[in-house]
KESE-247013 format. One record per atom (N, C-alpha, C): atom name; residue in one letter; residue number from 1; x, y, z. Coordinates in steps of 0.001 Angstrom, whole numbers. Each point is the difference from the previous one (the first is absolute). Layout:
// residues N
+------+------+------+---------+---------+---------+
! name ! resn ! resi !      c1 !      c2 !      c3 !
+------+------+------+---------+---------+---------+
!   CA !    A !  NUM !       X !       Y !       Z !
...
+------+------+------+---------+---------+---------+
***
This chain:
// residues 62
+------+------+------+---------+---------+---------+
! name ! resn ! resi !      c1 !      c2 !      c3 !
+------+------+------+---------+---------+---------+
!    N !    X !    1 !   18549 !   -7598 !  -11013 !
!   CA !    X !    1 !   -1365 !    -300 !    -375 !
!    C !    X !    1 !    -900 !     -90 !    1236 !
!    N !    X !    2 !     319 !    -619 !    1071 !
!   CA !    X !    2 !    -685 !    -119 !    1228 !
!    C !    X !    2 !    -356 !    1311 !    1075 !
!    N !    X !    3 !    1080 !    1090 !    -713 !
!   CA !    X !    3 !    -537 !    1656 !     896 !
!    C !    X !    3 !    -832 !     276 !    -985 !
!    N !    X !    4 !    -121 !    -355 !   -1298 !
!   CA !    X !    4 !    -793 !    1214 !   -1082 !
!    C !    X !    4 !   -1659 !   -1141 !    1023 !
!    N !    X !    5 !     202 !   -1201 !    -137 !
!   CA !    X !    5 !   -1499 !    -884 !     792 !
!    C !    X !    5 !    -484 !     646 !     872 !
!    N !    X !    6 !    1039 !     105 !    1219 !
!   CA !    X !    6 !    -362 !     888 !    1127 !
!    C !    X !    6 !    -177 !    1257 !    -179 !
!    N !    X !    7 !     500 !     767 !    -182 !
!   CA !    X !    7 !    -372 !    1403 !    -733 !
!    C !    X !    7 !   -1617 !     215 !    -319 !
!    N !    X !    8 !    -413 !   -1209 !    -960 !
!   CA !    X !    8 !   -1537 !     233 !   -1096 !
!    C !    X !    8 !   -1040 !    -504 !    1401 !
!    N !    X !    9 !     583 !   -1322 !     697 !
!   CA !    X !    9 !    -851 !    -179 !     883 !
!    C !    X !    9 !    -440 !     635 !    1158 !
!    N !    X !   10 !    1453 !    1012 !     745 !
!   CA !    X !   10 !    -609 !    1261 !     712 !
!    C !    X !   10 !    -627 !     624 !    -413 !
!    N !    X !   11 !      77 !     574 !   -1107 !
!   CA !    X !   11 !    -914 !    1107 !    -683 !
!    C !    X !   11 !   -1219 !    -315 !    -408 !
!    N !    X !   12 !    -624 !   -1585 !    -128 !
!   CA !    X !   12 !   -1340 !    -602 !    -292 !
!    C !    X !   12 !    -535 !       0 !    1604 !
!    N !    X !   13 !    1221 !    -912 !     527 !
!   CA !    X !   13 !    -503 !     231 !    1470 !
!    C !    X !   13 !    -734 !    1240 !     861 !
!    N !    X !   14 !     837 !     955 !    -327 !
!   CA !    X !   14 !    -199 !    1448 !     353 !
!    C !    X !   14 !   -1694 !     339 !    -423 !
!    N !    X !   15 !    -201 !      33 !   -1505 !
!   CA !    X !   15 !   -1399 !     291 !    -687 !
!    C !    X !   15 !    -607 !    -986 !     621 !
!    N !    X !   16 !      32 !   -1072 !     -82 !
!   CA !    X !   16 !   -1068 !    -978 !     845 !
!    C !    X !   16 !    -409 !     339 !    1588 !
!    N !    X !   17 !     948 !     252 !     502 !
!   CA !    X !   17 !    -328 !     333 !    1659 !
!    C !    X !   17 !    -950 !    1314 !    -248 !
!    N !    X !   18 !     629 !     965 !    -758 !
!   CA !    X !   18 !    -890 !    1330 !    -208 !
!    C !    X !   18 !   -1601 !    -203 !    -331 !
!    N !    X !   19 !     -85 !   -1259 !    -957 !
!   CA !    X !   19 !   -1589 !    -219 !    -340 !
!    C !    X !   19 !    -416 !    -526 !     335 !
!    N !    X !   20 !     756 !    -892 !    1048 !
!   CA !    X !   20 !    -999 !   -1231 !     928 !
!    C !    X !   20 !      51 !     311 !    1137 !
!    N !    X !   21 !     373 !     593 !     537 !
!   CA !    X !   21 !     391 !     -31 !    1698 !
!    C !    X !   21 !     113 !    1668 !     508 !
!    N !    X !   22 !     116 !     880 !   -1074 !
!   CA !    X !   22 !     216 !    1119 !    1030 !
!    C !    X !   22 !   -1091 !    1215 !    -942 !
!    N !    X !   23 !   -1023 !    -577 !   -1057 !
!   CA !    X !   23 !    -472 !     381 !    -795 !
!    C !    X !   23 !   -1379 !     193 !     791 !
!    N !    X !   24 !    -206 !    -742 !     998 !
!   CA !    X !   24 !   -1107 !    -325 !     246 !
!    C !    X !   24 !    -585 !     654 !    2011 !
!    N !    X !   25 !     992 !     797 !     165 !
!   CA !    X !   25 !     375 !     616 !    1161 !
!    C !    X !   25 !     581 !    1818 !      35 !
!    N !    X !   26 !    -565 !     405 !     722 !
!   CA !    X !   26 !     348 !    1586 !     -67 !
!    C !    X !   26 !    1283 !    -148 !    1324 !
!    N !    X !   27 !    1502 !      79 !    -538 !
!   CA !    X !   27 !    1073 !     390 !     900 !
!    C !    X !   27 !     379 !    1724 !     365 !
!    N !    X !   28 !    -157 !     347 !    1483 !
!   CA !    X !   28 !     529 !    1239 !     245 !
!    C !    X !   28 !    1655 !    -514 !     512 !
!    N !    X !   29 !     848 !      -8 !    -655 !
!   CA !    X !   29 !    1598 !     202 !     231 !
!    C !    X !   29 !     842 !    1299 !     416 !
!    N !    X !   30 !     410 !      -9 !    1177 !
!   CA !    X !   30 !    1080 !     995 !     471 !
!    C !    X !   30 !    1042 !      -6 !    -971 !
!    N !    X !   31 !     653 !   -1184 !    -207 !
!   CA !    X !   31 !    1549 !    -425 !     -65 !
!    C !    X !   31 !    -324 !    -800 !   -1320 !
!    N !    X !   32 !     234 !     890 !    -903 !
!   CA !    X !   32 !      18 !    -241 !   -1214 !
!    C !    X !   32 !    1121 !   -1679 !    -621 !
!    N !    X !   33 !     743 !     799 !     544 !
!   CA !    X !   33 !    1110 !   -1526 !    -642 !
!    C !    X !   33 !    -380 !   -1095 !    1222 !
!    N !    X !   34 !     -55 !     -88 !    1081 !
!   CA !    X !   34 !    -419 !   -1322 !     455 !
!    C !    X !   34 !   -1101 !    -385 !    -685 !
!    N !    X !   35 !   -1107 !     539 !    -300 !
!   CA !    X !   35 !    -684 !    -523 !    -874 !
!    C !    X !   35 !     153 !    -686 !   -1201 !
!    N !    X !   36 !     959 !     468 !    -779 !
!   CA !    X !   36 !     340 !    -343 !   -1086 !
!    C !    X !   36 !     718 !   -1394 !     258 !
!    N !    X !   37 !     860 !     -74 !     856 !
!   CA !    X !   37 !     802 !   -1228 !     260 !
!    C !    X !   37 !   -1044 !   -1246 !     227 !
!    N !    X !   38 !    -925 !     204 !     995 !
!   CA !    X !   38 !   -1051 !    -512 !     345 !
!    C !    X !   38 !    -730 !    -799 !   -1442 !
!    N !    X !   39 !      -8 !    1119 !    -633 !
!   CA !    X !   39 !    -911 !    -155 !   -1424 !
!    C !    X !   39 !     876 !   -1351 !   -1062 !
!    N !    X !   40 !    1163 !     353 !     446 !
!   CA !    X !   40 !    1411 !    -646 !    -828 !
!    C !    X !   40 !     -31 !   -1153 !     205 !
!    N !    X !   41 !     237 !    -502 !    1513 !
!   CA !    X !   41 !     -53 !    -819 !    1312 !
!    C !    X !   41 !   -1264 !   -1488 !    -918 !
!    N !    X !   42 !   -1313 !     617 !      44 !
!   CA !    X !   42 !   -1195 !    -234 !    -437 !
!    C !    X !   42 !     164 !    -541 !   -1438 !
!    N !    X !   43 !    1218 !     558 !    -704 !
!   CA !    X !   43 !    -173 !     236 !   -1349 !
!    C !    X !   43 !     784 !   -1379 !    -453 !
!    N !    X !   44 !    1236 !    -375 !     713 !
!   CA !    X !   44 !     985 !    -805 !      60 !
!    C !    X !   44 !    -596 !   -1244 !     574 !
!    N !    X !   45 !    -528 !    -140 !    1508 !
!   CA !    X !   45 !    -649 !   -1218 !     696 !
!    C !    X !   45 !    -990 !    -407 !    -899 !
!    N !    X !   46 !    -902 !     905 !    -388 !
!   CA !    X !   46 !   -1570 !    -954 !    -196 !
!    C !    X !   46 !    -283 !     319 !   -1442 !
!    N !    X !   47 !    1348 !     909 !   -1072 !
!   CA !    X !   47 !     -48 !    -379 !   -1060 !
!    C !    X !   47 !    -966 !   -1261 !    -680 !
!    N !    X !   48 !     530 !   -1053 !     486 !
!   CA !    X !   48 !     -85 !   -1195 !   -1119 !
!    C !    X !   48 !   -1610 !    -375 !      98 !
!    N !    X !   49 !    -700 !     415 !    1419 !
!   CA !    X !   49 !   -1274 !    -272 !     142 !
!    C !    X !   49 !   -1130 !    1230 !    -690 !
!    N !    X !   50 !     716 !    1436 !    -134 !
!   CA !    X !   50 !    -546 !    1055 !    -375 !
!    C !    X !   50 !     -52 !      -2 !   -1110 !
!    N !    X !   51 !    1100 !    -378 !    -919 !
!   CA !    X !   51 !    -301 !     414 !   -1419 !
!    C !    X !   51 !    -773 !   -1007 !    -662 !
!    N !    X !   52 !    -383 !   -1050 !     179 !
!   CA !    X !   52 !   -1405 !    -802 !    -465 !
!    C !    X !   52 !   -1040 !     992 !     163 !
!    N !    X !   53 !    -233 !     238 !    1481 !
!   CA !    X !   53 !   -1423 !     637 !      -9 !
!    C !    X !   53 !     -62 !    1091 !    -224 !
!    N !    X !   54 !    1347 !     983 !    -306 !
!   CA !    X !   54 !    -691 !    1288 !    -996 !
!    C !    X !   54 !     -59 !     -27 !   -1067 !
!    N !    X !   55 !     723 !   -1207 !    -882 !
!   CA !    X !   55 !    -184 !    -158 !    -958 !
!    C !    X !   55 !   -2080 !    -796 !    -475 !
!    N !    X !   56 !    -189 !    -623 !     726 !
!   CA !    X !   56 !    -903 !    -565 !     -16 !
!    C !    X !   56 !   -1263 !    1018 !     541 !
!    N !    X !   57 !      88 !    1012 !     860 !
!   CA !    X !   57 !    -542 !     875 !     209 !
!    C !    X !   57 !     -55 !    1112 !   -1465 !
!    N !    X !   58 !     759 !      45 !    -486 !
!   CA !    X !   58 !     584 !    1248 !   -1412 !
!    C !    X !   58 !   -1178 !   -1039 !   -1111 !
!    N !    X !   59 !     619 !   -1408 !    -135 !
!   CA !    X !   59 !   -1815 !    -313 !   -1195 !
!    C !    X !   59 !    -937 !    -194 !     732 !
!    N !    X !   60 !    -115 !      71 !     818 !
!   CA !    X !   60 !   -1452 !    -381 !     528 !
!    C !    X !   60 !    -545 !    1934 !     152 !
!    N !    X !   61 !     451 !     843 !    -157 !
!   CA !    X !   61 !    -608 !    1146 !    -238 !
!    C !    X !   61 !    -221 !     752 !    1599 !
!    N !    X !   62 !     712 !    -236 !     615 !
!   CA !    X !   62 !      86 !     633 !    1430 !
!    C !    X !   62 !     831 !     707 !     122 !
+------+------+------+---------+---------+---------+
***
């Protein structure tokens, strides 16, 4: 039960970093997968602070 948690929360994590944090910036990337890890990295650490505010960003119509 605790991988299917982690599992849903990377993947919220993931969409949240995408609409709060990297939504709002034009990236030119060489190195495709360091990026991605980076993105992951982002997705895992600051999860728990991100998915409030894209969620809260998503009704508030932004």
């Amino acid at each position: 039960m605790e991988s299917i948690i982690l599992v849903v929360y990377i993947i919220l994590g993931y969409w949240a970093a995408n609409k709060v944090w990297y939504s709002k910036r034009i990236y030119l990337v060489s190195d495709g997968g360091k990026f991605f890890v980076q993105k992951m990295v982002v997705a895992i650490f600051l999860g728990w602070i991100l998915i409030p505010i894209a969620l809260i960003q998503m009704l508030m119509g932004k």
